[in-house]
C-alpha positions, 0 to 999 in steps of 0.5 A: 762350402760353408767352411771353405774345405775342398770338396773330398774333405767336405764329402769324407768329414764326419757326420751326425745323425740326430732323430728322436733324442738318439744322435748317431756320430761318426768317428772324428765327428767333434766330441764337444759336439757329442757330449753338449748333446749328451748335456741336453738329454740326448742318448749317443752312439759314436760309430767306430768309422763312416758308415753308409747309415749316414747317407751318401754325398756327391759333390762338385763346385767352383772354388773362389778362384774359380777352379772346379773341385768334385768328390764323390762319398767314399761310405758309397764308393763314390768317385769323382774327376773334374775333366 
């Protein structure tokens, strides 16, 4: 929603985890990103694809033009059909 993207590409973009100095990041997750965090002490580990460590999403919303999108997570097998 934040950055306009469709919903499946919102629910599929790649994630980080981020706990006790540890910042967990999926493949395709921005590497700028990844090392200002190895910058500011963090340790990394950069998972090869998505994973269900990251959680799970589900998603439906109305675009700006008023037309229902949904995604469901495929780290879950997660499905979704506007009807």
């Amino acid at each position: 929603v934040d950055f306009g993207m469709p919903a499946g590409e919102a629910v599929a973009a790649a994630r980080l985890h981020l706990e006790r100095g540890l910042a967990n990041a999926e493949d395709g997750f921005p590497r700028e990103a990844v090392a200002a965090l190895e910058q500011l002490g963090c340790e990394t580990l950069l998972w090869p694809q998505g994973n269900l460590f990251f959680g799970g999403v589900h998603l439906a919303l109305r675009g700006p033009e008023g037309a229902l999108d949904a995604a469901g997570d495929p780290r879950r097998g997660g499905v979704a059909e506007v009807v």
